[in-house]
C-alpha positions, 0 to 999 in steps of 0.5 A: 135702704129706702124703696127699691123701685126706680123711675126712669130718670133714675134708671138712665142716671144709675146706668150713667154713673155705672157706664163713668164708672169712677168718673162719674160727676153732675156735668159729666153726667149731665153731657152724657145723658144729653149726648146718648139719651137726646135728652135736656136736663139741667144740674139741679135735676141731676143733684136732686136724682143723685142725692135720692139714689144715694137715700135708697142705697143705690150709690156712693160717694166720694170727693176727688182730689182738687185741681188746677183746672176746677181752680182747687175745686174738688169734684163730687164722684159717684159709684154705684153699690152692689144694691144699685147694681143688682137693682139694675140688673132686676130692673134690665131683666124685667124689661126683657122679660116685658119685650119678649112678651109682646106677639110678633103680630103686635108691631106689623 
């Protein structure tokens, strides 16, 4: 597995692929990320993270079956692995721990 540190367009493309679950895909994430997160970002984009999350171990992939609708097109499915699941949960966990250091006095 390569390094372990995400950045944060890595952080919001893992826990899209993980909120698609089995049907996560280049534009299907990239409409969700534009949708949730307000955010532009072209395929490419997208392509080049998916493709450097899968280098680290971070997500599988697999092709689906083709269709009609993508004219026999088969799509490119991603899931994330446990490695990417447990980086997850380290990275959500220190974020907390992050937030829940800050003085009450800091915001006011």
């Amino acid at each position: 597995m390569k390094g372990t540190n995400l950045g944060e367009l890595e952080e919001i493309i893992l826990l899209v692929v993980a909120n698609l679950y089995d049907n996560a895909y280049g534009i299907l994430i990239k409409n969700e990320i534009e949708e949730k997160c307000n955010r532009s970002i072209s395929i490419s984009t997208i392509h080049n993270v998916l493709q450097r999350l899968q280098e680290k171990g971070f997500l599988s992939s697999r092709y689906s079956e083709p269709t009609k609708e993508r004219g026999g097109k088969r799509k490119l499915l991603f899931k994330v692995t446990a490695d990417g699941q447990v980086t997850l949960e380290k990275s959500k966990e220190m974020r907390e721990r992050l937030w829940s250091g800050i003085p009450k006095m800091a915001f006011k």
